[in-house]
N, C-alpha and C positions, 0 to 999 in steps of 0.2 A: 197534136200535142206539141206545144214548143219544148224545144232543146233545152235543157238546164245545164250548160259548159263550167263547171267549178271545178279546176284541176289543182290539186294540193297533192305535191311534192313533199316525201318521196314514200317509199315501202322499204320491209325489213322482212326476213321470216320466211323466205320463199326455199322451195324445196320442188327435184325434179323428178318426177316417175318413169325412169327409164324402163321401154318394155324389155320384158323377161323372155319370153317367147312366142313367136309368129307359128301361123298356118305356114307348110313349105310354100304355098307357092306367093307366098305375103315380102314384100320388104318389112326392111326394120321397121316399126313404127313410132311415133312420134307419140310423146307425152308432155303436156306442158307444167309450166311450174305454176303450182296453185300456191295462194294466199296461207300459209301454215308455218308450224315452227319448224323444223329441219330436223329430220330422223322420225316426227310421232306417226308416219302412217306407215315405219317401216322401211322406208329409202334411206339411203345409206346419208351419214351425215356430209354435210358440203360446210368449207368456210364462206362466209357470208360478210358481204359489206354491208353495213347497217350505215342508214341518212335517213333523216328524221326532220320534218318539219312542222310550225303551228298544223292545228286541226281546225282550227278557226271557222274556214272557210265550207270546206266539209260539212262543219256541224250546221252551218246558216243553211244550206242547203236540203239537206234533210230534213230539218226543222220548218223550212219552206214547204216540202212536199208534205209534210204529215198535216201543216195546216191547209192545205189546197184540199187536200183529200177528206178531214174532218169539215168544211165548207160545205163535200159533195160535189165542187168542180173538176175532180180528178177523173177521168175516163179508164175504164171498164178495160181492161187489156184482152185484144181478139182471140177466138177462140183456136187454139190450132187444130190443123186435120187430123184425123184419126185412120188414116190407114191401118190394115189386118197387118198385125205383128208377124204375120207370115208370107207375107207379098215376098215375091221372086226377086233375089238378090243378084244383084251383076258377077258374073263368072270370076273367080281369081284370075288375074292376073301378075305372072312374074315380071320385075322389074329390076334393074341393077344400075343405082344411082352414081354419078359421077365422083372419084375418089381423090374428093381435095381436102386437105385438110382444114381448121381454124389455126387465128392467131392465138396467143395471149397477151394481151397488152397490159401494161401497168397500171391502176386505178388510177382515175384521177375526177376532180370534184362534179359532180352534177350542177348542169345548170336550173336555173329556176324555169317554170314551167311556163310555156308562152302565151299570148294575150291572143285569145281568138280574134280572127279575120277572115274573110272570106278568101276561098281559094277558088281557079277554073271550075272545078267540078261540085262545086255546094250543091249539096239535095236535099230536097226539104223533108221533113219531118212529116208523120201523117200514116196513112195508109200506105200498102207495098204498090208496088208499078213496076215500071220498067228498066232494064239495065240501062245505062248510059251506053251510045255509042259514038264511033269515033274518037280523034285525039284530044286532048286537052292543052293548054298552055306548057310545056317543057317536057310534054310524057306523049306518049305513042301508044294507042291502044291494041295487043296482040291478044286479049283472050275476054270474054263474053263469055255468061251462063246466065239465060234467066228460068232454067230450072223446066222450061216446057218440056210436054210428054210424059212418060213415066219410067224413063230407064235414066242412068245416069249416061255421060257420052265418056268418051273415050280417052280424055284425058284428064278423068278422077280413076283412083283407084281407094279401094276401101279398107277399113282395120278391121284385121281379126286377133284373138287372141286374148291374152292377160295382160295388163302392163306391167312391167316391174317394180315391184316394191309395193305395188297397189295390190292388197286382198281382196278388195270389196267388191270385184265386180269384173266381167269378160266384154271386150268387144263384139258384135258380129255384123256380119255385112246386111242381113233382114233387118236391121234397124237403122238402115242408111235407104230411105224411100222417097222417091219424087212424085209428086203428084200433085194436081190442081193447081200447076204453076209454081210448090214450094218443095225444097230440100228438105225433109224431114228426118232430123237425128232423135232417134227416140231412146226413152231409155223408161226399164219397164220391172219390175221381178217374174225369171221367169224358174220354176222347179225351187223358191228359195235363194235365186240368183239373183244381182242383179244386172243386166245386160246393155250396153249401149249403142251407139253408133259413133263412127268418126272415120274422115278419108280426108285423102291427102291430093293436091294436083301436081299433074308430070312436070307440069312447068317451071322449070329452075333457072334463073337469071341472077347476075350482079348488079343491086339498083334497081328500082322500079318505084312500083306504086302500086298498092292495093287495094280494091275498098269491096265490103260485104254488107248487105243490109239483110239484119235478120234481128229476130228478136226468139226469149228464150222464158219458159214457165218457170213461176218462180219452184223452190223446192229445195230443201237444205240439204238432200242427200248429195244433188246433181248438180256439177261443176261441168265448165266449159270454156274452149278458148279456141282463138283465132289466132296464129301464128306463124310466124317464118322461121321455119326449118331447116338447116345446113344439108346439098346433095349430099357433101361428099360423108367419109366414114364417124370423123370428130365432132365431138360436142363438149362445149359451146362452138359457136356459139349459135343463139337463139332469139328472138324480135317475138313478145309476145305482146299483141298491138290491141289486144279484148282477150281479158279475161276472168273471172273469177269462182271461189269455189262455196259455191253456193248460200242459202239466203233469201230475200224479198227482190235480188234485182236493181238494186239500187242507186248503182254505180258497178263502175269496172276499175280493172286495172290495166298498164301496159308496162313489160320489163324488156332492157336488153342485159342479156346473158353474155359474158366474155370471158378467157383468159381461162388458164387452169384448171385454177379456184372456182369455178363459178363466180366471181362478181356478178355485183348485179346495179344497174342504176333505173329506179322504178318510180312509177308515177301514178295515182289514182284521180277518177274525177265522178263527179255527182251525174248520173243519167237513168232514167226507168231503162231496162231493158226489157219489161217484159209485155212493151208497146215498139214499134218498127224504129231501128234507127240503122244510121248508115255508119260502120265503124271502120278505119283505112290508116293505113301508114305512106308515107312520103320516105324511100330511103335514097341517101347518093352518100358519096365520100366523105364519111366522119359523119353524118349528123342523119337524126330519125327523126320526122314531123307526124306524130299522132293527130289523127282529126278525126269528127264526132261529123257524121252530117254537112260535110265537106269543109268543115273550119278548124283549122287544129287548135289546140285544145294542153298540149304538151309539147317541148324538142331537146330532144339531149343531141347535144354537140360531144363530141367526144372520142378519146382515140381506140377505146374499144367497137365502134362501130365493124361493122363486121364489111371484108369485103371478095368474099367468094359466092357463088352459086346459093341460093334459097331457094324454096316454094313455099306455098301456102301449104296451111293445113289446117283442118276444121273438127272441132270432136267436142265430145261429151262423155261424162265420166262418175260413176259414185262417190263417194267419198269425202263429200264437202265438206258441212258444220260439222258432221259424227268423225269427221277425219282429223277434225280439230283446225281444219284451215278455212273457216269460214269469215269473211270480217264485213260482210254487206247483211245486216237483218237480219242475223238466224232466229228460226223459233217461229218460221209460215208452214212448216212443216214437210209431209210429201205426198205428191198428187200417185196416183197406180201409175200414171204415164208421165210422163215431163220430156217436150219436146223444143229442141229448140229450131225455129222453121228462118229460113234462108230464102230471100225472094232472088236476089244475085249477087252475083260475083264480077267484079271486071277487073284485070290485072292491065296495069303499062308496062310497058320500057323506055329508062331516056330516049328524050326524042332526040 
């Protein structure tokens, strides 16, 4: 299925669910900011920069897809695996993240979102395969995951617990499961509950590059995101480079979080997620390059960029359209299982 790259700048309405409390032997865990009004699921209110632009493009988009699909040329989104909700989860592990602070910079204007192009590392669309390996044109490749065997390795660790501000639902690490080649975040009700998965990797760097190909069941309870997370103890700030909280799947978003205040400078674009695509950020000094499938897609330039220690982090979560943060398709409803399946990971560092 080709890529449908429509990036329409910018977002408003975002709001962060800091967790509340870990298993002891958990670090803090990461919560990202989903598509909502600020305060309705509960988290504390944040001032908010609101940028707003036409929907124009957005709307062609989507109006695209509904007709491809009423044709009957739209493809059938693969089935994910089903591993037993009780498969053997990886041991806690304690971890103690490096203590640096964020900045806060002063707001300053978002640039308009950039004109795809191909970069080094373009992956096509289609079915899952294989990580990329080796360097690319200005990045160095230091970490590989394409999800083989059935344990995770040893530099992911997993979320447990509640998040903060979030009621609707517990992390646990039996919903973080590898098998037949794919990362399985699952999210399921279990006793009345609703339970997910989400982990984090050890790897924290200033600068890089990261790209994930995974795709995710549609489902208006289950939200998810793909993000960079600050080691040290302060937040912001935060690099959310795929995310949204739930819906059809339709598109995502991507935000950088700065400053204080939470600012925020945000970006969406038109893409099926719940067919394989390849989703990645490009970060260096001052400026974030979003790309879709190795082409970017979105770039804020800007003094907010962030410039200490991140990693990645990958989760899944309840509380999407019913959390009131939903703005892709609500109203597909929710599957007993909704999983969202990861074929790899590959992280740089400037070369």
């Amino acid at each position: 299925m080709a890529a449908a790259v429509t990036a329409v700048g910018s977002l408003t309405g975002l709001a962060l669910d800091a967790p509340a409390t870990t298993t002891t032997a958990e670090p803090a865990i990461e919560d990202a900011s989903w598509w909502r009004d600020a305060g309705r699921d509960g988290s504390r209110d944040r001032s908010h920069r609101q940028e707003r632009t036409s929907s124009s493009r957005w709307d062609a988009a989507r109006a695209e897809r509904a007709q491809r699909a009423a044709s009957g040329r739209s493809t059938a989104p693969p089935a994910p695996s089903s591993p037993s909700a009780q498969a053997p989860a990886p041991a806690p592990e304690a971890e103690t993240a490096p203590q640096q602070a964020g900045s806060s910079p002063a707001p300053a204007p978002a640039p308009a979102a950039a004109t795809p192009a191909p970069t080094p590392s373009s992956t096509a669309t289609g079915a899952a395969g294989n990580a990329p390996t080796g360097d690319v044109a200005g990045w160095r490749q230091v970490f590989s995951d394409d999800f083989d065997g059935s344990t995770l390795g040893s530099q992911w660790r997993t979320y447990s617990g509640q998040p903060g501000g979030s009621p609707y639902g517990t992390w646990s690490p039996s919903q973080v499961q590898v098998s037949d080649g794919f990362l399985n975040l699952r999210n399921n009700l279990q006793n009345g509950q609703w339970v997910s998965g989400g982990l984090a990797s050890r790897i924290g760097q200033t600068y890089g590059k990261w790209e994930v190909r995974f795709r995710i069941d549609a489902s208006d309870e289950i939200k998810y995101a793909a993000l960079l997370w600050p080691d040290g103890p302060s937040w912001p700030p935060e690099i959310d480079f795929a995310e949204d909280a739930g819906g059809d799947r339709s598109g995502t978003t991507a935000t950088l979080h700065y400053g204080s205040d939470d600012s925020m400078v945000g970006e969406r674009v038109a893409v099926d997620l719940t067919q394989w695509h390849t989703m990645g950020v490009e970060w260096s000094p001052g400026r974030i390059v979003y790309t879709l499938d190795g082409r970017p897609w979105a770039t804020t330039e800007h003094q907010g960029v962030p410039s200490e220690p991140m990693h990645l982090a990958l989760q899944t979560q309840p509380g999407g359209c019913q959390g009131g943060g939903g703005a892709f398709g609500c109203g597909v409803g929710n599957p007993g299982t909704t999983t969202m399946q990861v074929d790899w990971v590959t992280i740089y560092a400037p070369a």
